[in-house]
N, C-alpha and C positions, 0 to 999 in steps of 0.2 A: 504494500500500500504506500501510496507515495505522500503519507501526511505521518507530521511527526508524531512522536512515540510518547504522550505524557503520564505518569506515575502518580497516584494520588491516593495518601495513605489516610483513615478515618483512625481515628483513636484507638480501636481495638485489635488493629493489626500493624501499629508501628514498627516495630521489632523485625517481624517479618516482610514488610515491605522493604524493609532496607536492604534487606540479604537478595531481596527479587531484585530490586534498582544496583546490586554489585553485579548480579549475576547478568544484567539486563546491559551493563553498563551506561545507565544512564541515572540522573538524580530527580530524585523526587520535587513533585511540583511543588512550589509551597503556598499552605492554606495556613488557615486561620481556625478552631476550633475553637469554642468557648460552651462553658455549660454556666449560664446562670444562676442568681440565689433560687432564681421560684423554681429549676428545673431545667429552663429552655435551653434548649440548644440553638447555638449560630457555627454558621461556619460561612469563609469567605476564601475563594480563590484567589492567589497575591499575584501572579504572573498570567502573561497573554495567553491562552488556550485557543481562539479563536481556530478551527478548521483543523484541531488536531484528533488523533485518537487515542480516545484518552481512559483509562484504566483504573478503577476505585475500588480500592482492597478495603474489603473489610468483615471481622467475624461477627459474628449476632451471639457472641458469647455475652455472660454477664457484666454489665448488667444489660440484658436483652434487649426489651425496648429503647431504653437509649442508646445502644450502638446502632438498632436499625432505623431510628430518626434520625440518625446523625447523618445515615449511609442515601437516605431517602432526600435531605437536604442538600449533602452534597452530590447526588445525579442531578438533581434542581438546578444546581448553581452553574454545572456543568452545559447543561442544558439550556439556560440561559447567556452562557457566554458564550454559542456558538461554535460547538465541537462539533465533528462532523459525524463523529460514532460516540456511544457512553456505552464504554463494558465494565460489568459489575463483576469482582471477581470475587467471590463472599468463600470463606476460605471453611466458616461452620453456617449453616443453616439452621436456626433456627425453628420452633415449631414443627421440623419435620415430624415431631414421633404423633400431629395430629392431622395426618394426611389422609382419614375417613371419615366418616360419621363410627360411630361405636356403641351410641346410644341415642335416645330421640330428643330434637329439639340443642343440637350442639354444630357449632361453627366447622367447616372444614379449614382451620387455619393456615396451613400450610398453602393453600389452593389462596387465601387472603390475602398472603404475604406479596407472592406473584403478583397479583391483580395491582400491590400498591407499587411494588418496584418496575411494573411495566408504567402504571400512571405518571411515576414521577418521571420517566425520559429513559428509561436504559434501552438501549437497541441488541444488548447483548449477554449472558449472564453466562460467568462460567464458579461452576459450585467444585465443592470437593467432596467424594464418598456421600451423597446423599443416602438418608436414614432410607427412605423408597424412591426406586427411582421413577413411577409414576408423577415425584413431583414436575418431572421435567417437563410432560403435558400438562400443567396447568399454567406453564407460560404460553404465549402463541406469537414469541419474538425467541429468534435461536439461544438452546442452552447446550452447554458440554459440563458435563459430568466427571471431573478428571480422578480417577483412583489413585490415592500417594499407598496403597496398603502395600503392595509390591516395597517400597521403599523404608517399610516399618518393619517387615518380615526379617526384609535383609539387613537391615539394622543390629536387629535380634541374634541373626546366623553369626554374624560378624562379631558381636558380644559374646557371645558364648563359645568358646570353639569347642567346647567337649559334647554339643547336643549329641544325642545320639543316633545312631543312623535309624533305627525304630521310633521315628517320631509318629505323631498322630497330632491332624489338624482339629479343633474342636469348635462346633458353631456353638452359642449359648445358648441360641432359638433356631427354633423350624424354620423361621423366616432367613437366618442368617446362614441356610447349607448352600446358597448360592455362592457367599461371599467365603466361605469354606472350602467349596471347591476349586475357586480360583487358585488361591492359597498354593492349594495343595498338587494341581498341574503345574505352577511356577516353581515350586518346590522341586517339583521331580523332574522338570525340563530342565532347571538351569544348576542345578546341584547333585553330580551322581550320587553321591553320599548318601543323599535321601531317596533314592531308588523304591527303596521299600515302605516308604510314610504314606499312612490310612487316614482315613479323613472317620470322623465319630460326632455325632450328632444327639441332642436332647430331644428327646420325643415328648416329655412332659417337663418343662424349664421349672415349675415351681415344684414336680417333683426329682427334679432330675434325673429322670429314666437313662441312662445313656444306651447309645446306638455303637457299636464298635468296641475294635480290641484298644484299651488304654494300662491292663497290667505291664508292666515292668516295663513301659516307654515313658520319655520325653514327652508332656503336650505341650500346645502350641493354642488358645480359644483365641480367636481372631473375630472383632467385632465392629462397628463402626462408633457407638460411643460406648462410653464409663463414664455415667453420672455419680449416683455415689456411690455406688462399688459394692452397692449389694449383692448383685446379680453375679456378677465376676468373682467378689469373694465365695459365694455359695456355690457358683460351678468347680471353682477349686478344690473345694472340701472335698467334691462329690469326685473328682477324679484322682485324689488321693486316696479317697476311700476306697475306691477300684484297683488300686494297687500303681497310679500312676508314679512313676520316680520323681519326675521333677513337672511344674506346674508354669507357664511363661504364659503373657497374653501381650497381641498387639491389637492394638485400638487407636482409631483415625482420630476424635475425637476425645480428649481428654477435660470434661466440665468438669472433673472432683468436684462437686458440691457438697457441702454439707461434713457428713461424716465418712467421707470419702476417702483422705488421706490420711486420716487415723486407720480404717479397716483397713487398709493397703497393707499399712506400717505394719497393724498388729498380728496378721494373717499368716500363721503359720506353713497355709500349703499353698499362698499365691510366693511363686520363688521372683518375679519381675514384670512391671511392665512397661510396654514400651509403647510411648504415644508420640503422634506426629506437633510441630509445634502452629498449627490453625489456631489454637484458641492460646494466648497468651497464660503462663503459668507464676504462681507467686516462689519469692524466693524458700517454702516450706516444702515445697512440690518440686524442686531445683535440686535441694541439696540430701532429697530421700534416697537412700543408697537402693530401696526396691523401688523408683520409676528412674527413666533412661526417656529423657524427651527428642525426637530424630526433627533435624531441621528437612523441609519439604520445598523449601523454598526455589528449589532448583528445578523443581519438577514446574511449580508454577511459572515463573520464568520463564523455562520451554515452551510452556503453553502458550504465555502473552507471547511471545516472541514470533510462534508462529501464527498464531492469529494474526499479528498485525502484517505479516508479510503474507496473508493466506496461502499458508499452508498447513500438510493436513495435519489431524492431530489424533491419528488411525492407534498408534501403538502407545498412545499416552492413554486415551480413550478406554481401548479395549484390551492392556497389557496384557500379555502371555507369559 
């Protein structure tokens, strides 16, 4: 594309936009962010944007609605000063996990969010590991869906070098044997060593029925978030109690809410986990010897990158 490349970081992805803008080689545009006494949010664009293509990172981490008003105002600002494309590059989404009705008389939020990030001006929205990816149909302006899990896994490999060749991949839910099985073809394609790693599934999550051989291997539960870590600590239990040896999980999204980082800590049969860095982490979550946060930012980079020169983005998309 023959218009220039502009960077533009919203509050809850500064950190990470920067490592995009090293990797990008280029620097971030500079705004203006302000949160007022009653709450409000401003934000002001400082430099010409006029006719460029322009790119606005940002998570819907906590605290949620204010990151996504923020994210909403600056497509606005954007929008008003005459860009020629607004791609939204939102690194966590928000509301996914309320992407049906479930009960009568309740909002499809996630389907809401779209409707207002199309209203505000974006021409483009690229997510990362969406909770479903049905969200992608409730915009009707192009999304790409980029998977960094490929880049958590091997994270993982790379941390560990004693895993053992008898690994077994683990969904935590039914919903999640797709994202399991990924996993577990990139496992066996790109690492002989793991030749022989099975993929094992929960048939019943709140009771943990498991599906597969997990005695005397290595697991691996591979999920898209860990909120607070109850889920994750209990599939652990359960696959130690099967006679697993050692317990790893990688997960795209890391919210630790709550009593999250405490259960991590105190979990005797969760042995690590490793999360990608989308959602900004405090320095308690930094310095726990059980999480290992993997920067992604290089994946997204690649994406903008090609996006703005259109091209494709076939094996970032659909990694193998």
């Amino acid at each position: 594309m023959g218009y220039d490349l502009k960077l533009i970081s919203c509050s809850a992805s500064e950190s990470i936009a920067e490592n995009i803008a090293q990797y990008l080689d280029v620097k971030i545009c500079k705004s203006k962010k302000v949160k007022f006494a009653d709450g409000e949010c401003y934000v002001q664009i400082n430099e010409n944007v006029r006719g460029s293509d322009a790119f606005v990172v940002q998570s819907m981490s906590d605290p949620v609605n204010d990151n996504f008003m923020e994210m909403l105002l600056m497509i606005d600002a954007l929008k008003r000063s005459s860009v020629n494309r607004i791609n939204v590059v939102i690194t966590y989404y928000a509301y996914a996990r309320q992407d049906r009705k479930t009960k009568s008389r309740v909002p499809i939020s996630a389907a809401l969010l779209a409707k207002l990030i199309e209203a505000a001006g974006a021409d483009h929205v690229v997510c990362v590991d969406l909770h479903a990816g049905q969200i992608e149909g409730y915009f009707s302006i192009p999304v790409d869906n980029v998977s960094v899990g490929r880049s958590v896994l091997s994270a993982l490999i790379r941390k560990v070098h004693d895993l053992s060749p008898k690994l077994t991949i683990v969904s935590p839910d039914a919903a999640g044997g797709s994202r399991a099985d990924v996993q577990l073809q990139y496992v066996t394609k790109h690492y002989e060593k793991f030749g022989d790693a099975q993929i094992a599934d929960d048939k019943l999550p709140w009771l943990m029925e498991l599906v597969g051989e997990v005695n005397g291997r290595d697991c691996i539960i591979v999920d898209d978030i860990v909120d607070t870590a109850g889920t994750l600590c209990s599939a652990a239990k359960c696959l130690k109690e099967q006679g697993a040896t050692r317990v790893f999980a990688c997960v795209t999204h890391g919210l630790l809410n709550g009593p999250a980082l405490q259960r991590i800590n105190d979990s005797p049969d969760l042995d690590m986990l490793i999360i990608s860095n989308t959602v900004n982490q405090s320095e308690e979550v930094l310095s726990s010897s059980k999480i290992m946060v993997v920067d992604v930012s290089e994946v997204l980079g690649e994406t903008i990158r090609r996006i703005h020169n259109d091209e494709s983005l076939n094996n970032i998309l659909f990694q193998k």
